[in-house]
C-alpha positions in Angstrom: -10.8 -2.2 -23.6 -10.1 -5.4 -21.5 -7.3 -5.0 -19.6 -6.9 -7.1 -16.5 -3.0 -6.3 -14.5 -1.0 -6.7 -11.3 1.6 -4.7 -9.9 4.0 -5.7 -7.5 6.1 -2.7 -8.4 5.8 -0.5 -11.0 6.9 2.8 -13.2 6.5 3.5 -16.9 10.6 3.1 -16.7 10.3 -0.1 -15.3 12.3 -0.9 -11.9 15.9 -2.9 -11.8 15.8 -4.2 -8.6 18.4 -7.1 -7.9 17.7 -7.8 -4.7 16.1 -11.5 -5.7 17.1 -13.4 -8.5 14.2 -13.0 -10.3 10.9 -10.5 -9.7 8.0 -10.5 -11.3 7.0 -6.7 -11.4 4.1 -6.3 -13.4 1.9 -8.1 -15.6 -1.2 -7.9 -17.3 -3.9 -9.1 -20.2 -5.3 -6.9 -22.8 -8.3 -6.8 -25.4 -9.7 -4.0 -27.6 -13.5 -4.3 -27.4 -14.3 -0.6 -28.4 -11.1 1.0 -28.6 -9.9 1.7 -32.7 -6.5 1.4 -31.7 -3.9 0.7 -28.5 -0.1 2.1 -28.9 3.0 2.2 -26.9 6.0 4.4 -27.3 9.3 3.9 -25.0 12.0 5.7 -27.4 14.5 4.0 -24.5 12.7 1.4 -23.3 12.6 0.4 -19.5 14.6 -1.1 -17.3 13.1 -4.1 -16.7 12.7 -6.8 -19.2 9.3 -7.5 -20.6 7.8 -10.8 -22.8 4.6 -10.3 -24.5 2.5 -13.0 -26.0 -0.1 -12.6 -28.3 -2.2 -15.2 -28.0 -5.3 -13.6 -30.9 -5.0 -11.5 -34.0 -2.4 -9.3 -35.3 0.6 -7.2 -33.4 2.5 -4.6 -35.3 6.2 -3.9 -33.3 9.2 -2.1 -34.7 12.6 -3.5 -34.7 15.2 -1.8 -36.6 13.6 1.4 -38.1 10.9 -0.7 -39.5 7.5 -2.2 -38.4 6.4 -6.2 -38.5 3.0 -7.4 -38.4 3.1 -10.5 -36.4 0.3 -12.7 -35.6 -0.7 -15.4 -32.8 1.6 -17.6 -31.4 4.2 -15.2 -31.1 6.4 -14.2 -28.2 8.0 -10.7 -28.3 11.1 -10.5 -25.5 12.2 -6.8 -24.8 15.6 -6.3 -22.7 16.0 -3.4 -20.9 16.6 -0.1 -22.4 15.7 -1.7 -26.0 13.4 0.7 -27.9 9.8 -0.7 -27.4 7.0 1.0 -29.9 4.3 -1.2 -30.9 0.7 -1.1 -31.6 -2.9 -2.9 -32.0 -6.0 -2.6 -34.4 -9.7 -3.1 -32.8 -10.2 -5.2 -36.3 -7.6 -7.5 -36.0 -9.0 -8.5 -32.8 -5.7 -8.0 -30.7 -5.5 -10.1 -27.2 -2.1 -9.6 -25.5 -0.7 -11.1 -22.1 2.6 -9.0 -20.6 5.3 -9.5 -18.1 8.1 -7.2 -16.7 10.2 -8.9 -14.5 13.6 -8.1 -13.0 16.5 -9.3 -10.6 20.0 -11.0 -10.9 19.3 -13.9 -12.8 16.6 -12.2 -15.0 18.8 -11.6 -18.3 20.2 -15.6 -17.4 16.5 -17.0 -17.6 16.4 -15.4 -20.9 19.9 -16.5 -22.5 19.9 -19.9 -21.1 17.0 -20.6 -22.8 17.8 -19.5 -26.3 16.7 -15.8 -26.2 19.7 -14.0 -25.8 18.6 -10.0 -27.3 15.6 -8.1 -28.1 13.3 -10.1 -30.7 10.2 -11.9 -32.2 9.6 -15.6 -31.4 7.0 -17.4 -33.5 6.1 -20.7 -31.4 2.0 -21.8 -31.2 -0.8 -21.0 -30.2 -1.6 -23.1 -26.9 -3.8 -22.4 -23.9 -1.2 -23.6 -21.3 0.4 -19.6 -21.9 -2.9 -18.0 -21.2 -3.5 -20.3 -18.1 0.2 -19.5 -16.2 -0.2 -15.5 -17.5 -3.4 -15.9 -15.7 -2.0 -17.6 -12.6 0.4 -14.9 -12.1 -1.7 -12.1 -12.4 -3.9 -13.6 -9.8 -1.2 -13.8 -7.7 0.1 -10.8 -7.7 -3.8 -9.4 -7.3 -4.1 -11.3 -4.3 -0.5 -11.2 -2.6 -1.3 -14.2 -1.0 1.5 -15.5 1.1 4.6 -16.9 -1.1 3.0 -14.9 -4.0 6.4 -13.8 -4.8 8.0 -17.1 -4.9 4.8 -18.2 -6.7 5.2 -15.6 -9.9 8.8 -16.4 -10.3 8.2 -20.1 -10.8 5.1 -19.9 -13.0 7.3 -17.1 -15.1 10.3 -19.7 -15.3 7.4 -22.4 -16.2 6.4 -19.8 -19.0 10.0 -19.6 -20.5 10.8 -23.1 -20.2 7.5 -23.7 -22.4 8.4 -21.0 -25.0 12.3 -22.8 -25.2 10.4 -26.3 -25.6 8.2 -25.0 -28.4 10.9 -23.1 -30.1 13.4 -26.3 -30.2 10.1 -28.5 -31.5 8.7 -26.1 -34.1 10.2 -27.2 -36.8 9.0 -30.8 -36.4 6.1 -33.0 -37.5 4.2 -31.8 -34.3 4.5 -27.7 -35.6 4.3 -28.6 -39.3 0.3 -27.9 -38.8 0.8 -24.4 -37.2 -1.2 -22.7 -40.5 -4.3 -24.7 -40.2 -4.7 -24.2 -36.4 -4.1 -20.6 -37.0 -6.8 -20.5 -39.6 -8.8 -22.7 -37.5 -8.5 -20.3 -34.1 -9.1 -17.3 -36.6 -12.4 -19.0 -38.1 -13.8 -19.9 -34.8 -12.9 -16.5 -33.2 -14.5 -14.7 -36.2 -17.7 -17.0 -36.0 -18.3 -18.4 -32.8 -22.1 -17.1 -32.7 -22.7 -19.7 -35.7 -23.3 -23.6 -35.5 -19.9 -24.0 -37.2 -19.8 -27.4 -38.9 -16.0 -29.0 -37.6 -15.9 -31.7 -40.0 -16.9 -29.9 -42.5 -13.9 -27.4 -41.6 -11.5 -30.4 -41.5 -12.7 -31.5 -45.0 -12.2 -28.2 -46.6 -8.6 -28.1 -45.0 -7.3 -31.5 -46.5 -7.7 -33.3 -43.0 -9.7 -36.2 -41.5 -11.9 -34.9 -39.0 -9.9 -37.1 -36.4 -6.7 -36.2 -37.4 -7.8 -32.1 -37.1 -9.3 -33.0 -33.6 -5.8 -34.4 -32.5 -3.8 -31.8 -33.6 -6.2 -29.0 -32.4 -5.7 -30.5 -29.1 -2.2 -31.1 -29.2 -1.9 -27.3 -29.5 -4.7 -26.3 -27.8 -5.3 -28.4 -25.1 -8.7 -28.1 -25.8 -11.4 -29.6 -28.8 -12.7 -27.4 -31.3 -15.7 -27.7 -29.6 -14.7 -26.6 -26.5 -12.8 -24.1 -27.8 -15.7 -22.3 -29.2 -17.5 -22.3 -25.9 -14.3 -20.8 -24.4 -14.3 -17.9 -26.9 -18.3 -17.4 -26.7 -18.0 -17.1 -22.9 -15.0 -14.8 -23.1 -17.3 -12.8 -25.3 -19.9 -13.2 -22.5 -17.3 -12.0 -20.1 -16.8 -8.8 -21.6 -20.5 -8.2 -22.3 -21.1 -8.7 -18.6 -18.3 -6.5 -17.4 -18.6 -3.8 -20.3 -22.7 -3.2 -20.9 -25.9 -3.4 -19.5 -27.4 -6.2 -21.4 -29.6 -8.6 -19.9 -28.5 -12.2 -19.6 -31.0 -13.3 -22.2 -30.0 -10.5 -24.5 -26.3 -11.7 -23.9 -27.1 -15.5 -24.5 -28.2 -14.5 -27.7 -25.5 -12.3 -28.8 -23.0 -15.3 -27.9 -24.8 -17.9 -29.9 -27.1 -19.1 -27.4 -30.9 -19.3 -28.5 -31.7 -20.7 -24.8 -30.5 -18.8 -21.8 -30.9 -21.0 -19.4 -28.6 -23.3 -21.3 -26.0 -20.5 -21.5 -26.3 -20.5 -17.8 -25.6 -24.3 -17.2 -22.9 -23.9 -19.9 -21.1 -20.5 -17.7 -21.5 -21.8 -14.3 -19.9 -25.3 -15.8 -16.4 -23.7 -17.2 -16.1 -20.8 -15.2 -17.7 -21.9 -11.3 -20.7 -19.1 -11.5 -23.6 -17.3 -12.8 -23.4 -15.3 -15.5 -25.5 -12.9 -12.8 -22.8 -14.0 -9.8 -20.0 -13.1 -12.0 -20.7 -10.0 -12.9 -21.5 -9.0 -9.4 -18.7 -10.2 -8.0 -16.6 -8.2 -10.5 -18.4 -4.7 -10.0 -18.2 -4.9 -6.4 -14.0 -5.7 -6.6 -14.3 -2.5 -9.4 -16.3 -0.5 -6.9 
């Protein structure tokens, strides 16, 4: 399992600390790899409050004595003390960013931008989430200096997104939300195969153009380039998790030539496929 977090301050309660006007306690990414099945059970909840996004797959969560399967694109807010039980299927290829967060003006953040109690909000799928989770896990990793300050603007960034997208979804811009779903699903299912886009397009009733445009418009990437993303966050996790060669990996990824993979790795991520994973066992070590 893939599960990259930061903790400024943590329990499995959760912390209320109102000292600051907003804190960013904890937060996290996760991914089943190997792992059949992730669950968590708060019967009370904590006493933070938490937003999950689920930015792959499926997510199962109760609310109300019953459980709802909810899939990409969806935001799940939890105030404190609200019963949180909720779990992930390794088939359903699961990936979930997390947040618990407190202070004065916490539940405020929340309310004033629409989400006023426990719940499920359906928005998009869209990179821009991953990137700021991202930014505030690595700032709470490296506690750099203002790192507080830093995690409580990127989190008011993230809510201020999820209030824009909720306002817009029901206009011309959402009304393709389906297709890019099944779009995101295809290419995370096949992303080792030469997948043909405008052939996709075609077989979804759209101009190749037009399915560029509005992949990027929810995406911020091309289909293209969102295919490399997911074969090197498959590379990623074969570097970290296993013993493979880099050949071996290139392969498994979609990559007859590894020296191509390597150009293609150090070009979106900065490094070697051999450099990253070195780097990462010696922070693990």
């Amino acid at each position: 399992m893939l599960n990259i977090t930061g903790y400024y301050q943590e329990t499995f309660e959760g912390i209320e600390d109102n000292s600051e006007d907003i804190i960013v306690n904890s937060v996290g990414h996760q991914k089943l790899i190997t792992k059949n099945k992730f669950q968590t059970i708060r019967p009370g909840g904590r006493r933070d409050f938490q937003i999950l996004y689920l930015a792959n797959g499926l997510g199962h969560y109760k609310f109300e004595d019953s459980f709802k399967t909810v899939k990409a694109g969806t935001f799940i807010v939890y105030f404190p003390n609200h019963e949180q039980n909720y779990h992930y299927l390794l088939h359903e290829n699961p990936e979930i960013y997390w947040i618990h967060f407190t202070g004065y003006k916490a539940a405020s953040l929340l309310k004033d931008s629409g989400y006023s109690n426990t719940g499920f909000y359906t928005i998009a799928i869209n990179n821009k989430y991953d990137d700021l989770f991202n930014k505030i896990i690595q700032e709470i990793q490296l506690k750099r200096s203002n790192f507080l300050l830093l995690t409580k603007l990127y989190l008011q960034e993230l809510v201020a997104n999820m209030h824009r997208d909720t306002s817009e979804q029901n206009t011309s811009h959402h009304a393709k939300n389906d297709v890019i779903f099944n779009a995101i699903q295809f290419f995370q299912s096949n992303y080792k195969q030469d997948i043909n886009i405008e052939k996709f397009a075609l077989e979804n009733n759209l101009s190749y153009n037009y399915f560029i445009k509005i992949f990027k418009d929810f995406t911020q990437m091309t289909p293209n380039q969102y295919i490399i993303m997911s074969r090197l966050s498959k590379a990623k996790n074969l570097l970290l998790d296993s013993n493979y060669n880099v050949c071996e990996i290139a392969a498994m990824v979609g990559y007859d030539n590894p020296l191509y993979f390597s150009h293609i790795f150090k070009k979106y991520t900065g490094d070697t496929p051999t450099g990253f994973r070195n780097t990462a066992r010696n922070i693990l070590l």
